[in-house]
C-alpha positions in Angstrom: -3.8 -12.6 34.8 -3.8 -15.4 32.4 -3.2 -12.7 28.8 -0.7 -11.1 31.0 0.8 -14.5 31.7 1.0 -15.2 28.4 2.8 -12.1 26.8 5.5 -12.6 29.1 6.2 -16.3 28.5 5.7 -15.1 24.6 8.6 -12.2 24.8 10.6 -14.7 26.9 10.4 -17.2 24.0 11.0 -14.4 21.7 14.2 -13.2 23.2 16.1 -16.6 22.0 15.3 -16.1 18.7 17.3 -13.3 16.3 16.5 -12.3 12.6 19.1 -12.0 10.0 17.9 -9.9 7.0 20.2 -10.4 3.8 20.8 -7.1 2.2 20.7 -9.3 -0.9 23.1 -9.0 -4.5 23.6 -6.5 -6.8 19.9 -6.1 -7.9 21.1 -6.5 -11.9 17.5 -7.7 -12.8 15.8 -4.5 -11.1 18.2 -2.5 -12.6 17.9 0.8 -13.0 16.1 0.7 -9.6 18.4 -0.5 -7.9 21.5 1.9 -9.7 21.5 3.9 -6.8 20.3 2.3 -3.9 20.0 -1.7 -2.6 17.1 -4.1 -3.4 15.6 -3.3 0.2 15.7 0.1 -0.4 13.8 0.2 -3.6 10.4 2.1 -3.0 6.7 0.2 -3.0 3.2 0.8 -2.5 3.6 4.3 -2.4 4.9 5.2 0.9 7.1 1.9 1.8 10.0 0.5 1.1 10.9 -3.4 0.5 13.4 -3.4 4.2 10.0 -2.1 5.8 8.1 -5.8 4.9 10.7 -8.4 6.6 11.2 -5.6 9.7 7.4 -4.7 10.3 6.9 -8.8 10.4 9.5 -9.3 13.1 8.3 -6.4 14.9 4.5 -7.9 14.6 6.3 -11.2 15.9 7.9 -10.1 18.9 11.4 -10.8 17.4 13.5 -7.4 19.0 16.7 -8.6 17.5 17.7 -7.8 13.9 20.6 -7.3 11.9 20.5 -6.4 8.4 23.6 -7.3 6.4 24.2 -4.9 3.4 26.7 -4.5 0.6 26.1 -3.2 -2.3 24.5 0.9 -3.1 23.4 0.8 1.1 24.0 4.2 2.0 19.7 5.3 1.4 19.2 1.5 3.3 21.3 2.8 6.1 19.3 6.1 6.2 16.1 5.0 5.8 17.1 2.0 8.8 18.5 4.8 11.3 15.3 7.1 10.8 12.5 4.6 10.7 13.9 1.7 13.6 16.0 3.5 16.5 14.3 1.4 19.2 16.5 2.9 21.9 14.6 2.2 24.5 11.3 1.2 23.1 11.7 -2.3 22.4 13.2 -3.7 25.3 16.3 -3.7 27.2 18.0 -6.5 25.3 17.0 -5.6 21.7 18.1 -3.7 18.8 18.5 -3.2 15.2 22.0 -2.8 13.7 23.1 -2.8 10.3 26.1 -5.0 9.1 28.2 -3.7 6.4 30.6 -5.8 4.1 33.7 -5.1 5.2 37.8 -6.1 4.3 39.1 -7.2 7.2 42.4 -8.8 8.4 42.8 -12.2 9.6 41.6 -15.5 8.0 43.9 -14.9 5.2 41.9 -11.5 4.4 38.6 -11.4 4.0 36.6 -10.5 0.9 33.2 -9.1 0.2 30.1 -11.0 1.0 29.9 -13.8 -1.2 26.8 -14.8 -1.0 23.7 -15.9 2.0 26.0 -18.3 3.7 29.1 -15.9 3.2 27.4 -13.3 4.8 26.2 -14.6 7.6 30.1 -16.6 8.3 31.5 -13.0 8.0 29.5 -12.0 11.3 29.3 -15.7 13.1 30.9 -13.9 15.8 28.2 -11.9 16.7 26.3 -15.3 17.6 29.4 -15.8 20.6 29.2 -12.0 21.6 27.8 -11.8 25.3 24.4 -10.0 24.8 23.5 -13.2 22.1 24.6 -15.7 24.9 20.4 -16.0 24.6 20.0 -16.8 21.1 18.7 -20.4 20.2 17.2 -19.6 16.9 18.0 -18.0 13.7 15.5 -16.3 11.4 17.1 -16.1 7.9 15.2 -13.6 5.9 15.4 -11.8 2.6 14.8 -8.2 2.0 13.0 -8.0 -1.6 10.1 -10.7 -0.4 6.5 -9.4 -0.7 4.5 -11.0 2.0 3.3 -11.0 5.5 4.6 -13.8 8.3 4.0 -14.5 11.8 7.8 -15.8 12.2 7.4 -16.9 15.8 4.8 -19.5 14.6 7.8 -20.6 12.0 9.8 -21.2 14.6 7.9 -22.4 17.3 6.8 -25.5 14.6 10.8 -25.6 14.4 11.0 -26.0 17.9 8.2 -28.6 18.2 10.1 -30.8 15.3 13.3 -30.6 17.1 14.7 -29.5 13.7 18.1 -28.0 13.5 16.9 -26.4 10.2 13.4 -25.7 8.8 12.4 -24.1 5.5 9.5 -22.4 4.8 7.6 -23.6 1.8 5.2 -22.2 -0.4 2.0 -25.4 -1.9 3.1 -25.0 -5.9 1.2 -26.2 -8.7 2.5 -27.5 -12.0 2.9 -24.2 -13.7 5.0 -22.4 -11.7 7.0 -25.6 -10.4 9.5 -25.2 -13.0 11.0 -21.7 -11.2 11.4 -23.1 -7.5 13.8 -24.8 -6.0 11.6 -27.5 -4.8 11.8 -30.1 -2.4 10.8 -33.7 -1.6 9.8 -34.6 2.3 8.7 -37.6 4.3 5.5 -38.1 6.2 6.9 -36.5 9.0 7.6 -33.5 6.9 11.4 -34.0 7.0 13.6 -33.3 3.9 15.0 -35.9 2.0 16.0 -34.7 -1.6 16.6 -30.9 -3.2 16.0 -30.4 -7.1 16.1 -26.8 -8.6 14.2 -25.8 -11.0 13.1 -29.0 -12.3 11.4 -30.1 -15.5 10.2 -33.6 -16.9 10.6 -36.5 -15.1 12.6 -35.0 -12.2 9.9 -32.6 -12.0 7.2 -35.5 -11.7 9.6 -37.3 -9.0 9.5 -34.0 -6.5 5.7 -34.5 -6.1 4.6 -34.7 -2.6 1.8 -35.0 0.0 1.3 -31.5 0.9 -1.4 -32.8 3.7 1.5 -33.8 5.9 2.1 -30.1 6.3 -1.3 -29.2 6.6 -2.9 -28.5 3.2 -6.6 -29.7 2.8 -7.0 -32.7 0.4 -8.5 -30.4 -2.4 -5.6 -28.3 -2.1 -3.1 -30.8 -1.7 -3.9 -32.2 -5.2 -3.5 -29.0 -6.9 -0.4 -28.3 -4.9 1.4 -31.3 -5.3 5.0 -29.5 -4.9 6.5 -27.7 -2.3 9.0 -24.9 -3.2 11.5 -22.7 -0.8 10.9 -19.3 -0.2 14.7 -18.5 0.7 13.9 -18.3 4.8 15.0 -20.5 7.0 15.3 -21.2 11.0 18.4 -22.5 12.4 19.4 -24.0 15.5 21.9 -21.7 16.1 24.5 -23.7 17.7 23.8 -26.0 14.3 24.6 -22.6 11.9 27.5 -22.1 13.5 28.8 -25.8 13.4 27.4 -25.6 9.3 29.2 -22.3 8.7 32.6 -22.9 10.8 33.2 -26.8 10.8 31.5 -28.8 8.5 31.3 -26.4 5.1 33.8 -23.5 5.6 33.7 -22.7 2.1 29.9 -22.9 1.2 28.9 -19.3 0.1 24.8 -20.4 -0.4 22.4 -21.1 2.0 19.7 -22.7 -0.5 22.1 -24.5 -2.8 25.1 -25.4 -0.5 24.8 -25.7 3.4 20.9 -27.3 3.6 21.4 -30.1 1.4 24.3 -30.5 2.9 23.4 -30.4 6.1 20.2 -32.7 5.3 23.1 -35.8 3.7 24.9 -34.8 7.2 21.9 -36.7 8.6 20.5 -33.1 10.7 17.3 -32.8 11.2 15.8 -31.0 8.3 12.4 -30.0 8.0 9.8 -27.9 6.0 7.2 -25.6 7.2 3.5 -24.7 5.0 3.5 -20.9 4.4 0.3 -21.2 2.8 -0.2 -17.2 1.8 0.5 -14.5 -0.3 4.3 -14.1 -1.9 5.7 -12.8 -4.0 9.8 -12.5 -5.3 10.3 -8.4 -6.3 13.1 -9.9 -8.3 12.4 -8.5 -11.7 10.8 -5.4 -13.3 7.7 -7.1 -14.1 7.7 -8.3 -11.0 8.1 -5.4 -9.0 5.6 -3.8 -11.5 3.1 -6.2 -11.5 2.9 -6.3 -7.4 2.8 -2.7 -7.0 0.2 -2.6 -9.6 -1.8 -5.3 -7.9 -2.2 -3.3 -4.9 -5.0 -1.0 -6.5 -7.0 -3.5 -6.6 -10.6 -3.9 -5.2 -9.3 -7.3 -3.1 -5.7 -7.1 -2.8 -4.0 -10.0 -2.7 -1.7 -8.2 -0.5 -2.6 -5.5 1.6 -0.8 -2.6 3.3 -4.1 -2.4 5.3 -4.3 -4.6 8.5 -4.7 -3.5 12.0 -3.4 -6.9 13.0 -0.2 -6.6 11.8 0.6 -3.7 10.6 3.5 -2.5 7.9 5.6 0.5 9.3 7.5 2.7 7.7 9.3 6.3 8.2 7.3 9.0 9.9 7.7 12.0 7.2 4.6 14.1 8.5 3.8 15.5 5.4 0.4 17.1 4.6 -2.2 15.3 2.7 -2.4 15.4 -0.9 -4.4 17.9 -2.5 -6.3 16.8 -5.7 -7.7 19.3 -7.7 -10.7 18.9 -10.4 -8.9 15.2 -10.9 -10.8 11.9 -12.4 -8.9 8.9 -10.1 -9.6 5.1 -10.3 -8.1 2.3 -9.1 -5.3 3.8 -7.8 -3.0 4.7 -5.0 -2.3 8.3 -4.1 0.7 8.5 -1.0 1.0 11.7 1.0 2.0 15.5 0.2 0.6 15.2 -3.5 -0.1 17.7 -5.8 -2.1 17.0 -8.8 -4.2 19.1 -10.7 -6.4 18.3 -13.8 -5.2 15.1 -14.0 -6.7 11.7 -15.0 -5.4 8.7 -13.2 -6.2 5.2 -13.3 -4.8 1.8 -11.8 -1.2 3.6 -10.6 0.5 3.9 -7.8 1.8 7.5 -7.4 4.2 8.0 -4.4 5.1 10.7 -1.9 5.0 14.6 -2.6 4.7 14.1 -6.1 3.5 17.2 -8.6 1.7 16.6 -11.5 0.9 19.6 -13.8 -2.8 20.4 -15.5 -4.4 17.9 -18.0 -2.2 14.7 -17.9 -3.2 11.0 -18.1 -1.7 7.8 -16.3 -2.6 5.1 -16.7 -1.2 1.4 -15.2 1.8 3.4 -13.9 3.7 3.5 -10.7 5.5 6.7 -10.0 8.0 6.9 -6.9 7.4 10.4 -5.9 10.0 13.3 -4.6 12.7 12.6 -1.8 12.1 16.3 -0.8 9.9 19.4 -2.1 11.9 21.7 -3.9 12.8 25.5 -3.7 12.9 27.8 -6.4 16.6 28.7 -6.2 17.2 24.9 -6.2 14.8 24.2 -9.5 16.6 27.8 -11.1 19.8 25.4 -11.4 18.3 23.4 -13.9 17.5 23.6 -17.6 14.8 25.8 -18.0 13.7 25.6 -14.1 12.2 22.2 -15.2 10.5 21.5 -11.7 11.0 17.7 -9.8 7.0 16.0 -11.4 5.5 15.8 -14.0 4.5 18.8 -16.5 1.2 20.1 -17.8 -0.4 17.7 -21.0 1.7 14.6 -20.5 0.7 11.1 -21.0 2.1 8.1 -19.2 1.2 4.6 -19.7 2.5 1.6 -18.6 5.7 3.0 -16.9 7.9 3.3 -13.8 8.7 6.5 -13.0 11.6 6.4 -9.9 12.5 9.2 -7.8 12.9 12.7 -8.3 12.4 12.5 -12.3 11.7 15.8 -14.1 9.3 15.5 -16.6 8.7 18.4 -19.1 5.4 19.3 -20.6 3.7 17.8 -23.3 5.7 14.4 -23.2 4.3 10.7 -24.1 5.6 8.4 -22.0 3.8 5.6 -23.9 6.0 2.4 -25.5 4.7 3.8 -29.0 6.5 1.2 -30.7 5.7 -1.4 -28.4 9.4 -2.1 -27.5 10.1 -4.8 -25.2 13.8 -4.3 -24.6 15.9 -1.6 -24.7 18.7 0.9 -23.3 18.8 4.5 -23.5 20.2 5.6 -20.4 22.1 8.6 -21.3 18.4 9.9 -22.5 17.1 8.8 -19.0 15.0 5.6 -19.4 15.0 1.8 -20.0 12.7 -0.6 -21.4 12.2 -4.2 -19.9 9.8 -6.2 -20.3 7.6 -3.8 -22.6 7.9 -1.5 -19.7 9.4 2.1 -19.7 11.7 2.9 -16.4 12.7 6.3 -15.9 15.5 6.8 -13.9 15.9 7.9 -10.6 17.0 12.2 -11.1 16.8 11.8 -14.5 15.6 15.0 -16.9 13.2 14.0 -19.4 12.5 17.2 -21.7 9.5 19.1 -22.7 7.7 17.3 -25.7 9.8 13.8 -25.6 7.9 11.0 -26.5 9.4 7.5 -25.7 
């Protein structure tokens, strides 16, 4: 009786608490990923994409009500949302999933697009007074392009237990990395008390803190002397409302604006150890770098945990068929077909083709949205097919949806650029590494 006991009282907790996930900006820095779709929808690990991370850990954390606010290239977010979480009648009577659009509206002297996180989440305050929310006591702010995995009901249960009307989750930071946080300073109660973004020198030196107050082991705590936010956050959510409607009706930014004010407002404030894996998909290198890291022998992330599993769409698609291939360290998603091929530490996603006696190497590429028929492929040049062709090379590269590469290309950085655009011939370099664009046609003995 008593496990039964407790998954009641735990859903009944649950059911006070709703997630916001922000769609996030324009995506400039993942560009050309993000040219057609939003930051959440941009592919990873093979078979995922990054909306799957934040919903599979509210889902794992009993939280059954979500909203996702979305602005900018959403229409493959929205689809990918309406195949993979209709709930109807699977998680509850009183939850649900719903997708928030920026919208112009009358009223309030007209409203604009989403500003930014506090903008967003203003635009939709109503929602908060609607009847089936009269439950709500806590707000989950998440992101969508975070890498990580999160028990949020532990978040805000420590929220709870504080009395906070905020709480911020923060990552232990050492010197290195410091510098690229917005870090914070906090009492020994773990309370806020001062902000500083991205600071260097002796500002830097003045955000040191004890990290033991928020659990960290001494060893730890004195290679972790800063604490930096990961851009989530719980609210009290009759204290969001009063932040967003009353006290700063024309903040647009959660991290920069609203919490610092609302810590000099004299609320309750506080900061809560997420003392695991994550990682920003921000950037290129970034994105690269994490998909990359997932081939390895001890992930420092992993799609792989019965505990709390990451869920995607259901495509039922056939398994992969390798033929004569040499693979290491590498990721192979379903409804391959690769014949010949040598492959080693990539990430190659769903249904894609890739012709006899190629090599790829530390590459990640996306895959097909669909398989393709041969009156569809007859309406391109040449019938070049959705893959890659027979005696290509590919090192170091990104290679997005539904690319056509022809045979006998090098895909290689052979002159070891580190930034450039060329995307009327289908690719850009960032950061040393080659992007090919999503439906781009990259013909039969290119090398880039």
């Amino acid at each position: 009786q008593a496990p039964v006991d407790n998954l009641i009282m735990a859903r009944s907790v649950s059911q006070g608490v709703a997630a916001v996930i922000l769609g996030g900006g324009a995506g400039t820095r993942l560009y050309p990923l993000t040219k057609q779709r939003a930051k959440p929808a941009v592919p990873i690990g093979g078979a995922y994409r990054l909306i799957d991370i934040p919903m599979s850990n509210c889902i794992n954390s009993g939280i059954s009500k979500i909203y996702i606010l979305t602005q900018f290239n959403s229409t493959s977010l929205n689809r990918h949302l309406a195949r993979t979480y209709n709930f109807q009648g699977s998680i509850g009577s009183s939850g649900f999933v719903e997708v928030l659009a920026a919208t112009q509206t009358p009223g309030a002297g007209g409203k604009e697009w989403f500003q930014g996180t506090a903008d967003a989440v203003r635009q939709y305050v109503w929602l908060f007074e609607d009847v089936k929310n009269k439950s709500v006591e806590d707000v989950v702010i998440l992101s969508g392009d975070h890498l990580y995995r999160m028990d949020y009901m532990q978040f805000v249960q420590a929220h709870r237990n504080a009395d906070a009307d905020i709480t911020v989750s923060a990552l232990p930071m050492d010197d290195s990395r410091a510098t690229d946080f917005g870090l914070m300073k906090i009492d020994d109660s773990g309370r806020i008390i001062d902000f500083a973004e991205k600071p260097t020198g002796e500002e830097l030196q003045s955000m040191k803190v004890d990290t033991t107050v928020l659990g960290l082991s001494a060893d730890r705590a004195k290679e972790n002397p800063f604490i930096a936010s990961m851009g989530i956050y719980v609210f009290k959510a009759s204290a969001m409302l009063d932040l967003l409607e009353i006290h700063f009706p024309d903040a647009n930014d959660f991290g920069s604006e609203i919490i610092p004010g609302a810590k000099d407002l004299g609320l309750n404030v506080q900061a809560y150890l997420f003392d695991g894996y994550w990682e920003d998909i921000g950037t290129i290198s970034a994105f690269y770098n994490s998909n990359l890291a997932l081939t390895d022998p001890n992930p420092v992330f992993s799609f792989y945990d019965r505990s709390a599993p990451i869920y995607t769409m259901s495509r039922y698609l056939p398994p992969s068929k390798l033929l004569e291939c040499e693979i290491s360290d590498s990721i192979i998603g379903d409804g391959c077909n690769i014949r010949e091929a040598a492959i080693k530490h990539s990430v190659i996603g769903l249904r894609t083709l890739i012709g006899e006696n190629c090599v790829i190497e530390d590459s990640m590429i996306m895959g097909a949205d669909y398989y393709e028929r041969m009156e569809e492929c007859e309406l391109m040049p040449g019938c070049l097919p959705i893959g890659v062709g027979a005696n290509c090379v590919i090192k170091k590269a990104i290679v997005d949806k539904n690319v056509r590469i022809g045979p006998n290309c090098q895909i290689i950085n052979k002159d070891n650029v580190q930034e450039a655009n060329h995307e009327e011939d289908g690719y850009i370099i960032k950061d040393g590494i080659i992007v090919l664009i999503k439906d781009s046609v990259i013909a039969a003995n290119t090398i880039i």
